[in-house]
C-alpha positions in Angstrom: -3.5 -25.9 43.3 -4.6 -25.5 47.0 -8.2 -25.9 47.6 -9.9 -22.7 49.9 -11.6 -23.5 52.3 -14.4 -20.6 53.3 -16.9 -20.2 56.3 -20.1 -19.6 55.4 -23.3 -18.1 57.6 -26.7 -18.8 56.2 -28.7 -16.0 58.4 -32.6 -16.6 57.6 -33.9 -14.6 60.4 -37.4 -13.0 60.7 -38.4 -14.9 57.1 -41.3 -17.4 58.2 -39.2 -20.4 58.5 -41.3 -23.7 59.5 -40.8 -27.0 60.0 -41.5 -27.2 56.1 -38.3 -25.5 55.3 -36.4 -27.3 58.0 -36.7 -30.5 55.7 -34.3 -28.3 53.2 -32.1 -26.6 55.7 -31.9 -30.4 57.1 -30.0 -31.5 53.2 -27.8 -28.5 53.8 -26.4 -29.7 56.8 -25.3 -32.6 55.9 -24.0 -31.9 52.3 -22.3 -28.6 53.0 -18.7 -28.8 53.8 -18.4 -25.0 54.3 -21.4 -24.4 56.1 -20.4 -23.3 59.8 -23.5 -20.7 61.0 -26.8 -21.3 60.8 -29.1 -18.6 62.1 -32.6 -18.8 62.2 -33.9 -16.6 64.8 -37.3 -15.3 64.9 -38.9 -18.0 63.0 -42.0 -20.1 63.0 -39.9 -23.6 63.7 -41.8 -26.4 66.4 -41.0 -29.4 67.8 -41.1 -31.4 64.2 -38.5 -28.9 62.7 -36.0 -28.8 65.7 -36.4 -32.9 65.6 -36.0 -33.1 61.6 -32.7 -30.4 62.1 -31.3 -32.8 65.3 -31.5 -35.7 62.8 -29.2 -33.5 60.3 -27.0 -32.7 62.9 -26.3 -36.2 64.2 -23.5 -37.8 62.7 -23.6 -40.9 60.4 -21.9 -43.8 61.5 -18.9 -44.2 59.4 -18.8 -40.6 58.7 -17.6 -37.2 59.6 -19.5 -35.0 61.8 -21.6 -32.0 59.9 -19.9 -29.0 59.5 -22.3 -26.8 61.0 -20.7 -25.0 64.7 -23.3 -22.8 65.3 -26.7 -23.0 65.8 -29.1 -20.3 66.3 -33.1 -21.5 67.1 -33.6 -18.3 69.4 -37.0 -16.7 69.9 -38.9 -20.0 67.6 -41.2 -22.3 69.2 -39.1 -25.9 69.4 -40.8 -26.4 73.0 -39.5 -29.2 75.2 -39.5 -32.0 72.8 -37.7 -30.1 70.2 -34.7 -29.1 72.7 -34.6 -32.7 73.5 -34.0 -33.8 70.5 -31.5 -31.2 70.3 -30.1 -32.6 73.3 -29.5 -36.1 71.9 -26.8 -34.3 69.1 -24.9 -33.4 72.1 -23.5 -36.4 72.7 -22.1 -37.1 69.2 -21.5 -34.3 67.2 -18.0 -32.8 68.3 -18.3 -30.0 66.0 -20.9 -28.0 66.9 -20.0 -25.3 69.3 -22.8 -23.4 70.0 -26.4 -23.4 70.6 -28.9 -20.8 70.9 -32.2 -22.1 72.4 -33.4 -19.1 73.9 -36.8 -17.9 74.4 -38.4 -21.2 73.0 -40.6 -22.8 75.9 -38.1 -25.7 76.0 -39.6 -26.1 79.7 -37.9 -28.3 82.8 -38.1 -31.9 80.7 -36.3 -29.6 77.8 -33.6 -28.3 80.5 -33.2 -31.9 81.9 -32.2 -33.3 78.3 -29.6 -30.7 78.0 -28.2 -31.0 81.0 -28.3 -35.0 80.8 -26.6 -34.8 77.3 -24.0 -32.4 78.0 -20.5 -34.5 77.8 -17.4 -33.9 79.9 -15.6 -33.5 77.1 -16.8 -30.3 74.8 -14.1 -28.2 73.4 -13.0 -25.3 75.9 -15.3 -22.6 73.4 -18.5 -24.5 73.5 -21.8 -22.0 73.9 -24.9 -22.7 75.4 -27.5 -20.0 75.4 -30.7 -20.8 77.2 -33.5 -18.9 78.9 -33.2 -17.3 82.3 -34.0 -19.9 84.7 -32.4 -21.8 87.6 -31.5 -25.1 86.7 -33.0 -27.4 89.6 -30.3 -28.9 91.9 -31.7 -32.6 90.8 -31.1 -32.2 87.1 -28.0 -33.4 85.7 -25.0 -30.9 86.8 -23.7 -28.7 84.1 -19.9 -29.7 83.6 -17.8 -26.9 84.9 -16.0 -26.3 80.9 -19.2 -25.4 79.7 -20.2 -21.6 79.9 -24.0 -21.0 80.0 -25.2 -17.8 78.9 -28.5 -16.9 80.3 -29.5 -13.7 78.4 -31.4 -11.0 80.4 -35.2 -10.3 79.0 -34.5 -7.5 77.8 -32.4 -8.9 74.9 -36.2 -10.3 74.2 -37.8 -9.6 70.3 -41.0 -10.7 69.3 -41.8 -13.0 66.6 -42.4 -11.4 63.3 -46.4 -11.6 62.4 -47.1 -14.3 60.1 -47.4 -14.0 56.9 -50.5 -14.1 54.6 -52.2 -16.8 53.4 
């Protein structure tokens, strides 16, 4: 009997994820075999969560990269040190393909991670999404294979209120 294989998108947008919940989404990642999209836009997810998903995300020595291709922290709050850490998965994981990091204050020392972690070697249909900013000529360039999408404000939505205590 041949085994199916299925891809599987976990969309949790707009539901008051935090960095609490990240330390679940985190065992996900790297038990799920199936688990390709994670979306989490319009969240409530810092630094500590981005860092605490990055760990996930890296790949154990001796083992196979995490599943997950995609994903999707727009419009949360990871700031620069949570788009570094980020960063640091790009130079190991081979199977993630795209990463949404827009509207998140990753700020220039955020940017420069990126660009400093981006490897020569990404698969032709690798997806960067970051906010609309010029990258400074002294950061790290941007190999050529890699598309950046820079969306326009406009594509901007707020973050859902918080809820009630």
């Amino acid at each position: 009997m041949s085994s199916i294989k299925t891809t599987v998108e976990i969309n949790l947008s707009y539901n008051g994820i935090g960095d609490d919940e990240c330390e679940q989404l985190a065992k996900v990642i790297k038990q799920s075999k199936t688990v390709k999209r994670l979306i989490l836009e319009n969240n409530h997810i810092h630094m500590k969560g981005a860092q605490v998903l990055a760990a996930a995300l890296t790949p154990e020595t001796g083992k196979d990269d995490p599943a997950l291709e995609e994903l999707n922290l727009k419009n949360n709050g990871v700031g620069s040190e949570g788009a570094t850490a980020i960063a640091q998965v790009l130079t190991s994981n081979k199977n993630l393909k795209q990463i949404n990091l827009y509207w998140n204050n990753i700020g220039n020392s955020g940017l420069q991670a990126i660009c400093q972690n981006l490897r020569n070697d990404f698969p032709k249909d690798f997806v960067l999404v970051l906010p609309p900013r010029p990258i400074p000529p002294s950061f790290h360039p941007l190999p050529s294979s890699i598309p950046l999408l820079l969306p326009s404000p406009s594509s901007f939505h707020p973050l859902p209120p918080p809820f009630p205590s």
